[in-house]
C-alpha positions as CSV (number, residue, x, y, z in Angstrom):
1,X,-2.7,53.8,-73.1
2,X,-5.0,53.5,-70.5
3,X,-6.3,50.2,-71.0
4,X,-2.5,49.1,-71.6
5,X,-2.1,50.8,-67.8
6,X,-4.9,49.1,-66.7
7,X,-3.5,46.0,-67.6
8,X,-0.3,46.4,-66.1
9,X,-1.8,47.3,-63.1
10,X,-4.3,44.1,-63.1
11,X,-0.8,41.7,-63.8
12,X,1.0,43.5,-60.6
13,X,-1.9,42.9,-58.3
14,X,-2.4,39.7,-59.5
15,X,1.1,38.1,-58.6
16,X,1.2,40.4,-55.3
17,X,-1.8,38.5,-54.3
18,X,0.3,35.4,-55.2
19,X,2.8,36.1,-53.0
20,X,1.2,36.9,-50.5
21,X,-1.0,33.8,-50.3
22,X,2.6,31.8,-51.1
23,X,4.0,33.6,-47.5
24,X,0.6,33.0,-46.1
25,X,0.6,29.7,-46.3
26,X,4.4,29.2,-45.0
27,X,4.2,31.1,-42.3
28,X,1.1,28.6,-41.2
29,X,2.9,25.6,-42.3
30,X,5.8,26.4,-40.2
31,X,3.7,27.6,-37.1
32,X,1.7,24.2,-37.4
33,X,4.7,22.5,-37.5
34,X,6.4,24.3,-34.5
35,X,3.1,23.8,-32.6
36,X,3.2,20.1,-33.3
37,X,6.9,19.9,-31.9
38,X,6.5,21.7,-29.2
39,X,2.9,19.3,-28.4
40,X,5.2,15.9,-28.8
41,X,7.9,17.3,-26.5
42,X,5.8,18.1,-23.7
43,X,4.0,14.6,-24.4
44,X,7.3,12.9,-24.1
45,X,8.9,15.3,-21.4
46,X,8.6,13.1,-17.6
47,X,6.6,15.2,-15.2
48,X,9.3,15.4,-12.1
49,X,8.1,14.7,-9.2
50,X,8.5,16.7,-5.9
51,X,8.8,13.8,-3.1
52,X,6.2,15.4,-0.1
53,X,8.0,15.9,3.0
54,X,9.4,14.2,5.6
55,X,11.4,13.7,8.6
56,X,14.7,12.9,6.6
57,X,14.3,14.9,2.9
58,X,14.4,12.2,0.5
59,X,13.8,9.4,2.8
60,X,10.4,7.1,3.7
61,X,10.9,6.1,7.2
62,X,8.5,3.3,7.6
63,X,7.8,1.3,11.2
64,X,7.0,-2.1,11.0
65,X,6.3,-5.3,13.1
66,X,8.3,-8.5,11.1
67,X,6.6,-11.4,12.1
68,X,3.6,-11.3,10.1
69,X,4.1,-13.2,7.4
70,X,3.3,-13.1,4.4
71,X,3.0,-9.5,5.3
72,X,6.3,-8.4,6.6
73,X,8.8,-11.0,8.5
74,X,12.7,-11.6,8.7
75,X,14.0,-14.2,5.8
76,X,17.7,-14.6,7.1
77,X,18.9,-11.1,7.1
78,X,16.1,-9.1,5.6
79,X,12.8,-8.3,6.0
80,X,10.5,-9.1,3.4
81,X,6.8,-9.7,2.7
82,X,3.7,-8.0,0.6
83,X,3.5,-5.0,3.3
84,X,7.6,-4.5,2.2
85,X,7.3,-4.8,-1.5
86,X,4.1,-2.1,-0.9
87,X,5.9,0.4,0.4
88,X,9.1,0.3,-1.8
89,X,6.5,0.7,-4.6
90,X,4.6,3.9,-2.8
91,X,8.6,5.4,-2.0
92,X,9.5,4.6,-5.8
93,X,6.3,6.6,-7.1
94,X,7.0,9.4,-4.3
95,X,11.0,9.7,-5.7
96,X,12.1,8.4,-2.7
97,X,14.3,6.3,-0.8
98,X,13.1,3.5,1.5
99,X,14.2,3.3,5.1
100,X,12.4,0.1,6.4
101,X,12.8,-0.4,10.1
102,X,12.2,-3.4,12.6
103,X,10.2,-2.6,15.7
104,X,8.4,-4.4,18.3
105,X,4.6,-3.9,18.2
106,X,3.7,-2.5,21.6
107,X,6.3,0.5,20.3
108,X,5.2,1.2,17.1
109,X,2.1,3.3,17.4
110,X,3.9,5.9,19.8
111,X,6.7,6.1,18.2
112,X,4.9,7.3,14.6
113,X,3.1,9.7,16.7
114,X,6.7,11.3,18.0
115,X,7.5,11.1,14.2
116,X,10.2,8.4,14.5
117,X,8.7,7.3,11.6
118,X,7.0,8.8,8.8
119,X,4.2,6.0,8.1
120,X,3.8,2.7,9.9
121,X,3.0,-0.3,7.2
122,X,2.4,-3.5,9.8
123,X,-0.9,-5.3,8.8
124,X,-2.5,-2.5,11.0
125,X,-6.6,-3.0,10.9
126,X,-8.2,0.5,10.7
127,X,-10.3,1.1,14.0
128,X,-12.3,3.9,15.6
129,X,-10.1,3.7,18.3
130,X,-7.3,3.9,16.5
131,X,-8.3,6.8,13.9
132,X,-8.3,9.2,17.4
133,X,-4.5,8.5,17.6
134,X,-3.8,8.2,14.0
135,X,-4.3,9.2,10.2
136,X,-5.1,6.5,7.9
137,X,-4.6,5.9,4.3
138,X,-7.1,4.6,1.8
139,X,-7.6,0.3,2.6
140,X,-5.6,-1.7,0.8
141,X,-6.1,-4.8,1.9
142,X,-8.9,-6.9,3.7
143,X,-8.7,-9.7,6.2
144,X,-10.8,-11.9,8.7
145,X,-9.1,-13.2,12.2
146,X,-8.5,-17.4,11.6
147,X,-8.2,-19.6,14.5
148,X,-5.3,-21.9,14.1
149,X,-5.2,-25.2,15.9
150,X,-3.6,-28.7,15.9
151,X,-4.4,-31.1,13.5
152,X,-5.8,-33.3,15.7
153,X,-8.5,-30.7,17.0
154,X,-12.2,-31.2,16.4
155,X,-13.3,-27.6,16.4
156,X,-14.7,-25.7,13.9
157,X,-16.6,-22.9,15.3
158,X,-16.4,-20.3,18.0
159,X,-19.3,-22.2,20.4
160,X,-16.6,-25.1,20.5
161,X,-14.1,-23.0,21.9
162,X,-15.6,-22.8,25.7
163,X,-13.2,-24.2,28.1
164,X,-10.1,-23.6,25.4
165,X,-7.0,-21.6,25.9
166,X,-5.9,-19.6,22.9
167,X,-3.0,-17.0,22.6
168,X,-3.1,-13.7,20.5
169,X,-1.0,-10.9,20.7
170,X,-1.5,-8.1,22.4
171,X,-3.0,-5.0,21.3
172,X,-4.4,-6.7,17.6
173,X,-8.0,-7.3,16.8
174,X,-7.2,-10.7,17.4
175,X,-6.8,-10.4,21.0
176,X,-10.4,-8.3,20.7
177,X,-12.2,-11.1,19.1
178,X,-11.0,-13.8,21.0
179,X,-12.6,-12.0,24.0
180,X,-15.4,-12.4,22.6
181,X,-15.5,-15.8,22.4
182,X,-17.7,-17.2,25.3
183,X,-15.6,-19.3,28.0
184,X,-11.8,-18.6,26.2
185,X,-9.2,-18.2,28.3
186,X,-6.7,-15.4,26.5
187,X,-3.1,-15.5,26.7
188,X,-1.6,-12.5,25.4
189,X,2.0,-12.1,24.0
190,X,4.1,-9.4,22.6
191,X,5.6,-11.3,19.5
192,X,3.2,-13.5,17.4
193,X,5.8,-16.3,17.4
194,X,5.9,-17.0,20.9
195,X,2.0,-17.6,20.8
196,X,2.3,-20.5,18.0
197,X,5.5,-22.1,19.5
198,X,2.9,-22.6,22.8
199,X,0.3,-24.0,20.4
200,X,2.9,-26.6,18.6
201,X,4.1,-27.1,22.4
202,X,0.6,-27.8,23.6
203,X,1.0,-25.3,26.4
204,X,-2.2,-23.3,24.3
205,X,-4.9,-24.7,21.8
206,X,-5.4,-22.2,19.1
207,X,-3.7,-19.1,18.0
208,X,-6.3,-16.0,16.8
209,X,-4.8,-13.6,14.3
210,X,-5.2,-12.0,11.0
211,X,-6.2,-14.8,8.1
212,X,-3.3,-14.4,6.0
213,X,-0.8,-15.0,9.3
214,X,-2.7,-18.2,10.1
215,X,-2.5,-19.4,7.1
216,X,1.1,-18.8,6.2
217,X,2.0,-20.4,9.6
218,X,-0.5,-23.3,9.0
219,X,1.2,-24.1,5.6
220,X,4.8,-24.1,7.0
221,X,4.6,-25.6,10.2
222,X,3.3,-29.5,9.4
223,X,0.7,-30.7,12.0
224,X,-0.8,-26.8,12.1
225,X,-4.1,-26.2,10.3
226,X,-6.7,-23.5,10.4
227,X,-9.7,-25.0,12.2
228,X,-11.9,-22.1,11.4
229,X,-12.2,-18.6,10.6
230,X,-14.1,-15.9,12.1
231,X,-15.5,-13.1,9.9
232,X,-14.5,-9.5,10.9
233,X,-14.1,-7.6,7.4
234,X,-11.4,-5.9,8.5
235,X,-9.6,-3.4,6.4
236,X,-5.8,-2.7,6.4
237,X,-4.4,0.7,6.5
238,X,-0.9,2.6,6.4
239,X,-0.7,4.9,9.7
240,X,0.2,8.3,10.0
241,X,0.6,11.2,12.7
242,X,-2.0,13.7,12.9
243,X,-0.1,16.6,11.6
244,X,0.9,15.2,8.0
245,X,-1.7,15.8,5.8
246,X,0.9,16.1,3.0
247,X,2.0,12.9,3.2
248,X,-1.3,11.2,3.6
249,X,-2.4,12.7,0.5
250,X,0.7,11.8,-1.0
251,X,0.7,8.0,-0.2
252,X,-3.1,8.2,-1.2
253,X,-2.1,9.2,-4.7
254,X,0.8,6.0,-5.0
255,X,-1.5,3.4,-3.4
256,X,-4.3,4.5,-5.9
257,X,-1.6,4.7,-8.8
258,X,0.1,1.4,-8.0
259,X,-3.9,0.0,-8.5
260,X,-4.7,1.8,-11.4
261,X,-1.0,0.5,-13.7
262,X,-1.7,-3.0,-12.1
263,X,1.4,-3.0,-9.7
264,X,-0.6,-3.7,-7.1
265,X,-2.2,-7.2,-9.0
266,X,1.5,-7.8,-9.6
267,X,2.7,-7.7,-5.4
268,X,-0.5,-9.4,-4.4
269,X,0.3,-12.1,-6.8
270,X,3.6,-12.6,-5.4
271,X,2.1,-13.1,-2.3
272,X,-1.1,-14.6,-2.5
273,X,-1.4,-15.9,-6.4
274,X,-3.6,-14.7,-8.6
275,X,-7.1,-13.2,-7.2
């Protein structure tokens, strides 16, 4: 009897420890499985992204100066150029909308600082100077200062250039290296244009400005060329007021984004081919 209880007892413990191990290993199954679901979905789930703020919610106000091409100019009735397609990349990764306005030059700078715009993107060359008025972001783009002449001009250095006349305009590093150059006279203009309609005119005999500009003008203006170009290694910036640290950081993060998923190789290519 006791051996026959015994038994009985060894068959019950037997198939609860069955069970058991049957509901043990379910219960893990499904809680793997749930884990795993849960894992892809948060793969797959968009991170949403909370646009940094600015002076109209929802909206990147951006100053600019058209008429630097290839950088940002006026094709009929838009403005275009690398400096454009830049910026609606940094307001697409921001989940914004772009405002890009038209401004002269001189009236840029102070009126980012009053916050009449939230970032300035104008070929601006990062200074000293201007890093006491202004926030910058990370470079994104270098340039030299080319001296653009007539075809006809046998001048290929800055010694050549005593006794020339050259126009710039005002307030760019090319105005500050063409002071440099010994015996140039400097003729200074608010708009770009106006200084190479003098040089096809003959009125002036070079134009200094940022490489890209000279070039771009050299190419579609036929009896232009760049004579020569003088190395500054300057590095473009996107401007800022003082008092938005937000958005710097914010831009920062696009412009170094756009870099890293090779939309920036894809704009400069547009622009300039293939580097």
């Amino acid at each position: 009897m006791r051996n026959k209880s015994l038994l009985i007892i060894g068959v019950f413990l037997l198939f609860t420890t069955l069970l058991l191990s049957s509901c043990a290993k379910q219960v893990t199954t499904e809680t793997e499985e749930t884990t795993a679901q849960e894992t892809k979905a948060e793969e797959t789930k968009e991170v949403e992204i909370v646009p940094p703020p600015t002076i109209k919610p929802g909206v990147l106000t951006v100053g600019s100066d058209a008429t630097w091409p290839p950088m940002e100019f006026v094709e009929g009735d838009k403005i275009v150029g690398f400096d454009v397609d830049m910026a609606q990349a940094i307001a697409d990764k921001l989940n914004l909308e772009l405002d890009y306005q038209n401004t002269a030059w001189d009236g840029l700078f102070p009126a980012l600082i009053a916050h009449k715009f939230d970032i300035a993107i104008s070929s601006i060359t990062i200074t000293d100077e201007r890093k006491q008025e202004m926030d910058f972001s990370i470079p994104y783009y270098k340039t030299d200062q080319a001296v653009t002449m007539r075809d006809d001009a046998l001048v290929d250095s800055t010694e050549k250039m005593d006794g020339k006349k050259a126009g710039v305009q005002i307030g760019t590093t090319g105005e500050l290296a063409a002071k440099e150059i010994k015996g140039l006279t400097v003729n200074t203009y608010d708009d770009i244009l106006l200084a190479f309609e003098d040089l096809k005119a003959g009125r002036t005999d070079a134009v200094i400005c940022d490489s890209y500009v000279g070039y771009s003008y050299a190419k579609s203006n036929k009896g232009l060329k760049v004579a020569f170009v003088i190395t500054t290694n300057e590095e473009l910036g996107i401007a800022f007021a003082k008092d938005t640290p937000e958005l710097l950081k914010a831009v920062n993060g696009a412009l170094q984004s756009l870099s890293d998923d090779g939309t920036y190789d894809t704009i400069y290519a547009q622009w300039f081919g293939e580097k």
